[in-house]
N, C-alpha and C positions, 0 to 999 in steps of 0.2 A: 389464552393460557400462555405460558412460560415459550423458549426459542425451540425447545427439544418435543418431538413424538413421542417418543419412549419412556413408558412409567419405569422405573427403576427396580430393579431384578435383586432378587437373592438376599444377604442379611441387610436389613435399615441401615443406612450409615446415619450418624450424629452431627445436625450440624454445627457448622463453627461457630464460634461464642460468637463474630463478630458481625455474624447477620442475624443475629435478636437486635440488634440497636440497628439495623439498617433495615429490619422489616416495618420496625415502626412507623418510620418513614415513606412508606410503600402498602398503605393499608387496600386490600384487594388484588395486588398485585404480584409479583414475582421477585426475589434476590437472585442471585448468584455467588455459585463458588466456586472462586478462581484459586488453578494449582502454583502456588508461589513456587514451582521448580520452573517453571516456564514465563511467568511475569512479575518483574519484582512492583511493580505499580500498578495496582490495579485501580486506581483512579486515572490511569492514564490509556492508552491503547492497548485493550485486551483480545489477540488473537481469536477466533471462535474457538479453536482447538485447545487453547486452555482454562475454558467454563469446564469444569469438573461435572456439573449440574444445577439444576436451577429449582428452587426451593417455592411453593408457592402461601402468601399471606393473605390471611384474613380479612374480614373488612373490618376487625379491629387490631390489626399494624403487630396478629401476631403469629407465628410460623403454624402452618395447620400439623403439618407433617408430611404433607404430601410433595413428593417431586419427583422430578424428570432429570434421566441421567443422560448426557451430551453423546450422543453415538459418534460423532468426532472426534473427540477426549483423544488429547495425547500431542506428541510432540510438533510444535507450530509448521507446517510445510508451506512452499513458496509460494502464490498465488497469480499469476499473470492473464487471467482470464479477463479480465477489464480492459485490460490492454491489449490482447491479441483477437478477442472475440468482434467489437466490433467491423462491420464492412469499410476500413478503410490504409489507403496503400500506403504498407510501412517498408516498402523494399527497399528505402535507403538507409533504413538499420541495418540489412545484410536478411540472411535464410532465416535467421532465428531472432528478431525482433528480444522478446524475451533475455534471451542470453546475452543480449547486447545491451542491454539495460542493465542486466543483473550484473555484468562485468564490469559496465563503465563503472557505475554505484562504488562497489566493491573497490574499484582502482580508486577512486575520490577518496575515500574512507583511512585508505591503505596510504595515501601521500599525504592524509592530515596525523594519523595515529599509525606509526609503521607496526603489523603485526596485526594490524586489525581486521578479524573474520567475519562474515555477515553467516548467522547460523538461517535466519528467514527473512523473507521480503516478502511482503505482500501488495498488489496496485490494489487501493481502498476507496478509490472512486471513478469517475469518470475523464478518461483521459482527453487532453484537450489538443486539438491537431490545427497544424498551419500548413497549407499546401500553397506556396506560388509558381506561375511560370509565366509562359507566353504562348503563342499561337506558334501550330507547326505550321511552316513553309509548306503550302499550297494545300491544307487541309484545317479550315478553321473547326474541324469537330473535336481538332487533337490538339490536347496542350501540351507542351515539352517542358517538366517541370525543373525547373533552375534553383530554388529554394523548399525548408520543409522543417516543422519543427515540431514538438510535442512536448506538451507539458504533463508528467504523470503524478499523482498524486499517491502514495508509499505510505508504510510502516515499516519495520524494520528492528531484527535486532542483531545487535553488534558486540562486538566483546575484543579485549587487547590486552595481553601479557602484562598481569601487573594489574591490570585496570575490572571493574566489574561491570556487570554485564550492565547495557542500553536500551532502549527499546527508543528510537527515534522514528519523526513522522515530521512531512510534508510536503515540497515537491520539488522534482526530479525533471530540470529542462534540458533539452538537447537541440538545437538549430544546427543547418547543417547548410550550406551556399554554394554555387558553383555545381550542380547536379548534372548539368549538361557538359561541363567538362570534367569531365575524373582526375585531369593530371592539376585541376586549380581547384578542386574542392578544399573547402575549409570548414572546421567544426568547432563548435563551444558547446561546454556543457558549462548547467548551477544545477546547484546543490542548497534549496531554501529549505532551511529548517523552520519547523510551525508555522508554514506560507499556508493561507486557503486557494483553492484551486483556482478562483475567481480570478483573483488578484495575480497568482503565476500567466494564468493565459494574457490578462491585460500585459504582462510585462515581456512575455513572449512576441507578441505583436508589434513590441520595438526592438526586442534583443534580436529577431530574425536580420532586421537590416543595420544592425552593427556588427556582425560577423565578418573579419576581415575586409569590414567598408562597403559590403555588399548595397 
């Protein structure tokens, strides 16, 4: 069946003219209806939160009637659980890993388009980590890590006075050198738009040791 549990409550709604031509295409299967207050492309990156509900087709490509309304439904909120859930050490983002992503991002945005707001961010797949160091003096079980870097991979929407709203997606790298001394740390961020995650990690794996000649 369709992404939602829940058959849909209270008066039918009608659907949109514009999933009869897209159920055709989908015979046995399920559409969707996205709320254009929240994504202006929906051929492009569509938040869960704004599937209004999902419509299910026929095995001849046509709307039965039936559907399931999104118990998420509603305004896109920010998602960092990809990135904070797995087991591994991000303490050289600071206390809130998250917030430190979500800031730098936000400050990138804001130094290419002044005024520009991120209303959500979501991490939309599997974050990809660099950890180096060396051996602790007189304890080879312990590494003293000197380098460290992560690649996340984003959606995002964005918006700037004048301008209409964005919905951008790709990944979000951050290296960082010098771990073992605080007073010579040095940091780089990129900002690849429509990178696949693959390709960010490959490219992380050299940007770690060009970081101020690391």
């Amino acid at each position: 069946m369709g992404i939602f549990s829940s058959r849909g409550q209270g008066a039918r709604p009608t659907p949109p003219p514009e999933l009869v031509a897209q159920a055709a295409a989908c015979p046995g299967g399920w559409v969707y209806e996205i709320a254009t207050e929240y994504v202006d492309d929906p051929h492009g990156y569509v938040p869960p939160e704004a599937v209004r509900r999902g419509w299910e087709v026929g095995q001849d490509g046509v709307l039965t009637g039936e559907f399931r309304d999104n118990p998420r439904f509603g305004p896109p909120q920010d998602d960092f659980s990809r990135l904070t859930s797995p087991d591994h050490w991000l303490g050289w983002l600071g206390e809130d890993p998250a917030l430190a992503v979500r800031e730098s991002i936000a400050e990138l945005l804001g130094e290419q388009v002044p005024g520009a707001t991120v209303a959500w961010l979501k991490v939309t797949g599997d974050p990809r980590f660099f950890t180096g160091g060396r051996p602790h003096p007189g304890d080879e079980q312990r590494i003293t890590v000197t380098r460290a870097g992560v690649a996340v991979p984003f959606a995002l929407s964005v918006s700037a006075p004048g301008q209409r709203r964005e919905v951008l997606w790709g990944v979000f790298s951050w290296a960082a050198v010098g771990l073992d001394q605080p007073e010579g740390r040095r940091d780089r961020l990129w900002f690849d738009l429509r990178m696949d995650a693959d390709r960010a990690e490959e490219l992380l794996r050299s940007r770690i040791y060009e970081v101020g000649g690391a």
